[in-house]
C-alpha positions in Angstrom: 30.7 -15.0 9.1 30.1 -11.1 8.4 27.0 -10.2 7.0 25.8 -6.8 5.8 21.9 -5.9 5.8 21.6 -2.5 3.7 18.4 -0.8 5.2 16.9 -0.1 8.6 12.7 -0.2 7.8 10.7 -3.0 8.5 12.1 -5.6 6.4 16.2 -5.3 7.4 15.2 -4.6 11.2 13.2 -8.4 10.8 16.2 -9.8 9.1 18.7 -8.3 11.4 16.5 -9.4 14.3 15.8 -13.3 13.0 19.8 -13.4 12.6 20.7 -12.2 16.1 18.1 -14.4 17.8 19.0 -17.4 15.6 22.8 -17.1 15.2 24.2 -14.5 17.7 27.9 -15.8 17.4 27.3 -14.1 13.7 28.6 -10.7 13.2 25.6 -8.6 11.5 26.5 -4.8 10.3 22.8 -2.9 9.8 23.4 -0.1 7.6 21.5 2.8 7.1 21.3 6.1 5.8 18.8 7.6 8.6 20.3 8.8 11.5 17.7 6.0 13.4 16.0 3.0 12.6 12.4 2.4 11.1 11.4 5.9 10.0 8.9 4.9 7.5 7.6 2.5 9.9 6.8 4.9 12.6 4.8 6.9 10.1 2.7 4.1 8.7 -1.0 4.0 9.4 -1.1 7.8 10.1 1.6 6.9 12.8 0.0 4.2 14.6 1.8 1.7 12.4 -0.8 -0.9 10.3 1.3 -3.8 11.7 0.0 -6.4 9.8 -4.1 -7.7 8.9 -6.0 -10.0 10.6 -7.1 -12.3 8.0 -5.7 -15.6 8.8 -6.6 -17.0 5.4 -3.3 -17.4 3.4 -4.9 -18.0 0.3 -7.4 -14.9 0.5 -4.0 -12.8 1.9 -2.1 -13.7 -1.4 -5.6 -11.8 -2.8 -3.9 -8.5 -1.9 -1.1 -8.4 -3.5 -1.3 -6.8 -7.4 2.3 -7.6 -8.0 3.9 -10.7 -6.2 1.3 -12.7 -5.0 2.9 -16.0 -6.5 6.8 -15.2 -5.3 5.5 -14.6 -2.3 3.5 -17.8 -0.7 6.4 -19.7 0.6 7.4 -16.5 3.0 3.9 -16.2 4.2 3.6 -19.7 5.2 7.1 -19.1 6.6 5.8 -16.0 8.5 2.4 -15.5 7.9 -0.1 -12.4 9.3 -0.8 -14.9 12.4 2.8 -15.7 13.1 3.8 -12.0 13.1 1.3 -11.2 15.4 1.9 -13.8 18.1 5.7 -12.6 17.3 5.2 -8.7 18.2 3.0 -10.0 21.3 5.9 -12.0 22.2 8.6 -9.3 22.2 6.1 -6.9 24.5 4.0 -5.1 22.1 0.2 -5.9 23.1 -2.1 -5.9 20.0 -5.5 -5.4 18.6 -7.3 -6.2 15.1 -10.0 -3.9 14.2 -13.1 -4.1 12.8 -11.6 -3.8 8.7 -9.3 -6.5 10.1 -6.1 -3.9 10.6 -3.5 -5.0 13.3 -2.4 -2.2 15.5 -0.4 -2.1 18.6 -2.8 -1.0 21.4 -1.0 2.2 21.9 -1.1 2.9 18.6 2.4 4.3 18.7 4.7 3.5 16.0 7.4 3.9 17.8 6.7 0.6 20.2 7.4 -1.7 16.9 10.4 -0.5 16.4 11.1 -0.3 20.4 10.7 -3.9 19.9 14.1 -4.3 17.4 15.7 -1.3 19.2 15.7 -3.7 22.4 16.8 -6.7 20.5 19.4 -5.0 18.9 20.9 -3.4 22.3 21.6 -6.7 23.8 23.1 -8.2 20.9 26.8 -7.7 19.1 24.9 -5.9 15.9 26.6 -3.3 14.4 24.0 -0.2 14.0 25.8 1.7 11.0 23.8 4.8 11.4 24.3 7.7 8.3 26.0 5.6 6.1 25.0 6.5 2.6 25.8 3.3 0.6 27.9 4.0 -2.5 28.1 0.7 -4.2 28.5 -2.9 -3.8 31.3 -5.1 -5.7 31.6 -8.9 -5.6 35.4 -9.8 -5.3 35.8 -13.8 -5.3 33.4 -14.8 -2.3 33.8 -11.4 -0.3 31.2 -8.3 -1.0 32.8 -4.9 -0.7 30.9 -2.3 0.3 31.8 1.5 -0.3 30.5 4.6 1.6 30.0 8.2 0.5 32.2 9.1 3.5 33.4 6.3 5.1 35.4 3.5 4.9 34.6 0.2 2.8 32.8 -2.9 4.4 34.0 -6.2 3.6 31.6 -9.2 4.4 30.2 -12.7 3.7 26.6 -12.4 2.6 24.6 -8.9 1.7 21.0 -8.2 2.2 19.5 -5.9 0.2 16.6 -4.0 2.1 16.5 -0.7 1.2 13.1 -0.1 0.3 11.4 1.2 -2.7 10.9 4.9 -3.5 8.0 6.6 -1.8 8.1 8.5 1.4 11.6 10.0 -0.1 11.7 12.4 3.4 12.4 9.3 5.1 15.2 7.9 2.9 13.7 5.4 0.6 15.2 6.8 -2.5 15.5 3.7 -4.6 19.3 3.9 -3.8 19.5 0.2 -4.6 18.4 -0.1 -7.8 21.4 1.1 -9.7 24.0 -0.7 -7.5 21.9 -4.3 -7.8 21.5 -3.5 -11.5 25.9 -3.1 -11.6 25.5 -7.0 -9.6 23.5 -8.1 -12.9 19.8 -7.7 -11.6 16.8 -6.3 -14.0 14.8 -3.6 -12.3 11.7 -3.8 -13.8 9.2 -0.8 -14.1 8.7 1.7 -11.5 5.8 3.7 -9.8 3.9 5.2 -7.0 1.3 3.2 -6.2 -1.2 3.9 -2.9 -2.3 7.0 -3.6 -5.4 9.1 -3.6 -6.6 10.7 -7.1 -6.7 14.0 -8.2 -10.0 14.9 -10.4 -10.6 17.6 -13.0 -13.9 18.1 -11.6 -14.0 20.8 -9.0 -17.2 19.3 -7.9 -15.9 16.7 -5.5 -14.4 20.1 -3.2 -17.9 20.8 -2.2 -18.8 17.3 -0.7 -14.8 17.3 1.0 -15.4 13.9 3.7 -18.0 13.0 2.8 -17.7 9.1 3.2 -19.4 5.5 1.8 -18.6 2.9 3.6 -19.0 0.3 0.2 -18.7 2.3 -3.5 -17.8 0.4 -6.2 -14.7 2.4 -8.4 -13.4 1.2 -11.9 -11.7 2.7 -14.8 -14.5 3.1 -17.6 -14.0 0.1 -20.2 -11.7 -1.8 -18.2 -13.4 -4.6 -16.4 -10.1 -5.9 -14.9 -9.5 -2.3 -13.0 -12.4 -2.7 -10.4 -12.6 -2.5 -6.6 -14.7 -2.5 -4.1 -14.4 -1.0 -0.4 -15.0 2.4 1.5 -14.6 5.8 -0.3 -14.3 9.3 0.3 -14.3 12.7 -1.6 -11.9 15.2 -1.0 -11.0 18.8 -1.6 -9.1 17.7 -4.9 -10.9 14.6 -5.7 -11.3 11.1 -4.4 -9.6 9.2 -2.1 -10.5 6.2 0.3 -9.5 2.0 1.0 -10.7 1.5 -2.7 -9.5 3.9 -4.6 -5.8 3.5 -2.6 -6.6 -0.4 -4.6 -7.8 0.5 -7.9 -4.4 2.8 -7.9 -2.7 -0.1 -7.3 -3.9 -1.7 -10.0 -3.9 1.1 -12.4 -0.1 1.7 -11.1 1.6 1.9 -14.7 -1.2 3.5 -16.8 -0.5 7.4 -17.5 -3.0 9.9 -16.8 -2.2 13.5 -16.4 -4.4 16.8 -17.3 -3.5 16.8 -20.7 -4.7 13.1 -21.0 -7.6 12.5 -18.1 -8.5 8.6 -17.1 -12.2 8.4 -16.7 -13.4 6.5 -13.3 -17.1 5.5 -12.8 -18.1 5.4 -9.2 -21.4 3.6 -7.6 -21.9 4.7 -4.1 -25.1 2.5 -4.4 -23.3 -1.0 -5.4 -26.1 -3.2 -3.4 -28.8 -2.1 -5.5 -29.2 -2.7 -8.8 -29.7 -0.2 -11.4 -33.5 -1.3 -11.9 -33.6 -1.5 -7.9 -32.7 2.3 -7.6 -35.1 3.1 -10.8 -37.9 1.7 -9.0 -36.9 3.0 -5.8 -37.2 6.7 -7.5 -40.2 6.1 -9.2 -42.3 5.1 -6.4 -41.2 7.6 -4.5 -42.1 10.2 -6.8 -45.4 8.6 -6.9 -46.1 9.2 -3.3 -44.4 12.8 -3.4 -45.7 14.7 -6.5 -45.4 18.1 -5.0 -42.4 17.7 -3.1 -38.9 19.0 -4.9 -37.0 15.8 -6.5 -34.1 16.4 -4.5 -35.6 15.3 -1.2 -36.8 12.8 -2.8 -33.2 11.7 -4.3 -32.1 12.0 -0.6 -33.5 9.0 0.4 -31.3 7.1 -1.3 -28.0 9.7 -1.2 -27.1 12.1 1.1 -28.3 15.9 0.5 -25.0 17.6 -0.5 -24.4 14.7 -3.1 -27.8 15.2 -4.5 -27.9 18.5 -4.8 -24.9 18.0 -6.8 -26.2 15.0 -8.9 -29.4 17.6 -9.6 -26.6 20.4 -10.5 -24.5 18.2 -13.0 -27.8 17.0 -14.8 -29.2 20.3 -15.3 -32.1 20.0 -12.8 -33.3 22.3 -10.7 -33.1 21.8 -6.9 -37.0 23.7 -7.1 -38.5 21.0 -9.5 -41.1 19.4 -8.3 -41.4 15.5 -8.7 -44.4 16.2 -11.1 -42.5 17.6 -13.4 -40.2 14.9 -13.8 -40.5 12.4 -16.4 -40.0 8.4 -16.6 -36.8 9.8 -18.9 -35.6 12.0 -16.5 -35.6 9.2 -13.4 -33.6 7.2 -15.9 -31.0 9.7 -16.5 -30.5 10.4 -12.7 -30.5 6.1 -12.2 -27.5 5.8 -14.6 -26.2 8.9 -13.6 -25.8 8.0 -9.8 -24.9 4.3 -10.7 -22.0 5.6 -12.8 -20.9 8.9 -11.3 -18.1 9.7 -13.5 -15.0 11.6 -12.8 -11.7 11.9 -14.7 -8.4 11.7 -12.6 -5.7 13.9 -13.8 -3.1 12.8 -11.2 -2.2 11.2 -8.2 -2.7 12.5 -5.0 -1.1 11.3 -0.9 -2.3 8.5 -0.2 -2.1 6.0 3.3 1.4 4.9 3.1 2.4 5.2 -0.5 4.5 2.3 -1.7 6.4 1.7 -5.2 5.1 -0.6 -7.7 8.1 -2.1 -9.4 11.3 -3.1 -7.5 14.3 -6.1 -8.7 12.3 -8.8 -11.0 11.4 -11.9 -8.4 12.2 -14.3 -11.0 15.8 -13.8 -10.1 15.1 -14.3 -6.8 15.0 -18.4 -4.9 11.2 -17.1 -2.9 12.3 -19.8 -0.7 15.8 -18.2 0.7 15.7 -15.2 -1.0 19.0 -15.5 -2.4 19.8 -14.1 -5.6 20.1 -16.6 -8.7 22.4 -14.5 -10.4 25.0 -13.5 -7.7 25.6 -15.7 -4.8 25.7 -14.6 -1.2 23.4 -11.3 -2.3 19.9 -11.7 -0.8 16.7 -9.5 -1.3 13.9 -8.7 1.8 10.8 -5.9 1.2 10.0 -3.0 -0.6 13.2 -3.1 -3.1 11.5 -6.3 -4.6 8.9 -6.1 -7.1 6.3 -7.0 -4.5 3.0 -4.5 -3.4 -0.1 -5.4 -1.5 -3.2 -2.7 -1.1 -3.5 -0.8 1.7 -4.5 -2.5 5.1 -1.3 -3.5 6.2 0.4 -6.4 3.3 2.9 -4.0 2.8 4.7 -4.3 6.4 3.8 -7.9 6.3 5.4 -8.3 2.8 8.7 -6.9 4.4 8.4 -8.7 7.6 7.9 -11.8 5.9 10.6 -11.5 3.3 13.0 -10.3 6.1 12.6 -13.5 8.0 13.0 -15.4 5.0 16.3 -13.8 4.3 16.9 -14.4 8.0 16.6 -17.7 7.9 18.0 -18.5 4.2 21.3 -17.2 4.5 22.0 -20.4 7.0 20.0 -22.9 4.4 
């Protein structure tokens, strides 16, 4: 049996890898565009590659995935977080969970993951079909023929399609697949970055660039589905952070631009309640009439942030907590609860990903195998399948790899 996998990231290196192992008498051809293997990889988690998360609870995993989530719980029981872990440690990469639950290999190197393929692939028969720039794909009774920009066609048994989604375009995930699966009679559904940071049209957020909350609650204004909760940051362009990389995610198809702003509310005090932090300010004013408010607002945020709340509400950072009224405490309490901003675009974000990919209900979840066109299989980012940040992503493609793996052999 010949059998193509189209992509070199994290999802055809798994396949490729769970064939070899399994079935090395079969003859596997790994094409792809790069002139190496695993580029996006490599440059995951800032480059120490977010291998997978720590959270052994299947259940709560399937949590963190916006698109997907039901497609995908037979390949996580298959290969779930726990399974890929003991896997890498297996092949000679040591290693570690963090404190927010990210896997990382101990060297946090990259390239040691895909060192891991790179020596299972050296002592097997694999065919590493480096810059191959896949043309199209045509199903000719049971064979699948395979044309190149420059060289010459590829006839096998079984196809994998692994290709990868669109973001990080530098490293050759340029949605190539989508056209040539959509020829094969597969519905792409809609596309888009997802991931990202956000861009605000408030300059204000420049001024407080890294400054940091470990918990801030983010959600669109009048949407109570678009709401996370996690660590957050400001930046010299706007906001960025674990929860608003999430609430991007879920927000991935709505259109927001400078002509047409979406407003965001952000509390960066979500354990106390509004009343708490009203009470909070007006004792404290109690027991510092003659000091200025904004020290006093400092207890509860830090001093760049409330010189800035004083700024946007028109208070000066020389009033005196006399001067302020029950009214005016109330003003600040809603303001800080709810600081809004309105995103006017998106922004880089930890390992941008594409929200979108080939519809899953023509997909079996169980092989992976196409329902539509026999013998063509799916594995990672080309599916429409995206977790938030804190490595589902990788574990989404290594899952879905070894699925495809395994399926092609029942």
């Amino acid at each position: 049996m010949k059998i193509a996998i189209a992509g070199g990231g994290a999802a055809g290196m798994m396949c490729a890898a769970t064939i070899v192992e399994e079935h090395p008498e079969v003859e596997v051809f790994l094409v792809e565009k790069n002139p190496s293997l695993g580029k996006k990889v490599i440059i995951s988690g800032g480059g120490r590659c977010n291998v997978t998360t720590g959270i052994d609870d299947l259940k709560l995993v399937l949590t963190k995935y916006p698109r997907g989530s039901k497609f995908l719980q037979s390949a996580m029981h298959t290969f779930s977080p726990t399974q890929v872990y003991t896997w890498f440690e297996n092949h000679g990469v040591t290693l570690k969970c963090e404190e927010d639950n990210r896997v990382f290999p101990v060297s946090n190197d990259g390239h040691d993951i895909v060192g891991v393929f790179e020596d299972i692939f050296k002592d097997s028969k694999i065919n590493l079909l480096f810059k191959h720039n896949m043309k199209n794909i045509v199903k000719e009774k049971n064979k699948f023929v395979i044309s190149f920009a420059e060289q010459k066609d590829l006839v096998v048994d079984r196809v994998i399609m692994a290709l990868g989604g669109q973001a990080y375009r530098q490293t050759g995930s340029t949605g190539d697949g989508y056209d040539i699966l959509e020829q094969l009679g597969h519905h792409i559904t809609d596309l888009a970055p997802s991931l990202n940071s956000f861009l605000t049209q408030e300059k204000w957020p420049k001024e407080l660039s890294g400054l940091s909350f470990e918990k801030a609650v983010i959600k669109v204004k009048g949407q109570k589905k678009y709401q996370f909760t996690g660590p957050f940051l400001f930046t010299h362009t706007g906001v960025s952070g674990p929860a608003v990389f999430a609430l991007s995610s879920l927000i991935a198809f709505e259109k927001y631009d400078r002509q047409s702003p979406l407003q965001i509310l952000v509390d960066v005090l979500p354990d106390l309640s509004l009343e708490n932090v009203l009470v909070t300010l007006q004792k404290l004013r109690e027991e510092n009439l003659q000091k200025t408010f904004k020290n006093v607002l400092h207890r509860l945020l830090p001093m760049s942030l409330s010189e800035i709340v004083c700024g946007n509400l028109g208070i000066s950072l020389d009033k005196k907590n006399v001067e302020m009224s029950k009214k005016d405490l109330q003003k600040v309490t809603e303001y800080i609860k709810n600081l809004p901003l309105k995103i006017i675009g998106r922004g880089a974000g930890d390992e941008f990903v594409t929200a979108g990919g080939v519809d899953t209900r023509e997909v079996d979840p169980k092989t992976m195998e196409s329902k539509i066109c026999s013998g063509l299989y799916f594995a990672g980012e080309i599916l429409d399948v995206d977790g938030f940040t804190g490595g589902f992503n990788l574990q989404a493609s290594w899952a879905t790899g070894k699925v495809a793996g395994l399926g092609i052999f029942g």
